[in-house]
N, C-alpha and C positions, 0 to 999 in steps of 0.2 A: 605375666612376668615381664619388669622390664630390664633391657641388656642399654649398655653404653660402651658404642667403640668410637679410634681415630682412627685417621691415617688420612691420607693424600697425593696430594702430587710434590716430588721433589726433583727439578731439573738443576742440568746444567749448562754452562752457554757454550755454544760450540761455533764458531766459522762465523761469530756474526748473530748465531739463530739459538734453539733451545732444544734440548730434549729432558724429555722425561724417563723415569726407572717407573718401567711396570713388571708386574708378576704372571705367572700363570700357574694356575691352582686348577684343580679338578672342584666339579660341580657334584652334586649330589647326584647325578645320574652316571657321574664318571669322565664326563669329558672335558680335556682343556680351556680354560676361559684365559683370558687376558686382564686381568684388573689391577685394580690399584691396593698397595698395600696397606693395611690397616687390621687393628687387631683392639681389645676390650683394655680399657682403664685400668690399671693397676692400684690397690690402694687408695691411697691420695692424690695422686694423679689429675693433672689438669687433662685438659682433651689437648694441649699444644704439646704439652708432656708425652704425652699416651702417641701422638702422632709421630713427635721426634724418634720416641722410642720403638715404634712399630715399624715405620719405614728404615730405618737404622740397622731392624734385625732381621726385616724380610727382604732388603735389597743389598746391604752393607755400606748404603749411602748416610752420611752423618749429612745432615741439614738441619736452617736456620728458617724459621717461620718468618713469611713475608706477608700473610694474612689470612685469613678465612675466604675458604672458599665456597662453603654452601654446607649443610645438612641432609641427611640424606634417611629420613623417618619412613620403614614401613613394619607390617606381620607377616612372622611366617612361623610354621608348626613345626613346634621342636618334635623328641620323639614321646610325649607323654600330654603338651600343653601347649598354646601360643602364646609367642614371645612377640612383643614391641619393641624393635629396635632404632636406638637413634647411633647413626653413625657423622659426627663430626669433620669435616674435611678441611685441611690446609694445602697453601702454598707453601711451596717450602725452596730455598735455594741451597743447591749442594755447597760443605764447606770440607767434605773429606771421604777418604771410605774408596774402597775400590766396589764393585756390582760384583756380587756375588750370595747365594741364596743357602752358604753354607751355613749363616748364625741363624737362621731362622728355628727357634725353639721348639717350634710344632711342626715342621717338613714338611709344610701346607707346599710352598712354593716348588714348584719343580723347574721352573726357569726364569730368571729374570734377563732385561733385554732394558736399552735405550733403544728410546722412539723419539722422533722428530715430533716436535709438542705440533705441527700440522696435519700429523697423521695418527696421532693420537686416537683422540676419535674414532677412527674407521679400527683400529685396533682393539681398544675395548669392548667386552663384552657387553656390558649394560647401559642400557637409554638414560638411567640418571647417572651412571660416571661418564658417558659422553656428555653429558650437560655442564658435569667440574670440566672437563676438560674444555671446553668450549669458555666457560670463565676464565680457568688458568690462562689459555692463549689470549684472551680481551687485557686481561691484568696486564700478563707481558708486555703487551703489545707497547702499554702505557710506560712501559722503563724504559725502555731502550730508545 
């Protein structure tokens, strides 16, 4: 079976610099992770769609896509079958929204937080969303 999610990074500029809205979700074993929010396609849905929309409902941040930040293809065993997942990731920069993990539809999120997009990294839980992260910050690097 194959699944298709978004979601990303969406910052904003603070003092000069950037931070990011991450999440923390419990993992299948139960304990808190740090990651980026992102959630499955709806309908018709683009992945920039699907990303606006997901970070939007798991952070409260409204943003505006600034690019593609990488793909993020693996398997893992659902409870009956294994599932391929491609999960889509963007840039995204804030244009509204206060942080907060109240609209999130599914109560995945149990906190959300800004991070300094150079501490990022050591914050999230997994090796390929420290890798967006490590993009994210090279992009920026290039705006400002």
């Amino acid at each position: 079976m194959d699944e298709t999610s978004a979601g990303g990074i969406v910052v904003r500029q603070v003092d000069g610099g950037y931070q990011a809205a991450v999440i923390a979700r419990r993992n299948r074993a139960g304990r808190l992770e740090w990651c980026l929010p992102k959630g499955h396609l709806e309908g018709p849905e683009t992945p920039e769609e699907a990303a606006i929309r997901e970070i939007a409902e798991e952070t409260g941040i409204t943003g505006e896509v600034l690019g593609p930040l990488g793909t993020i293809d693996f398997w893992f065993t659902g409870e009956d079958r294994r599932v391929h997942k491609v999960v889509h990731h963007f840039l995204l920069i804030a244009s509204g929204g206060v942080l907060t993990k109240e609209g999130d539809p599914d109560r995945e999120a149990e906190d959300v937080a800004w991070v300094p997009i150079d501490e990022l990294g050591d914050r999230l839980a997994y090796p390929n969303e420290r890798r967006l992260a490590a993009a994210a910050r090279a992009a920026l690097a290039t705006r400002s």
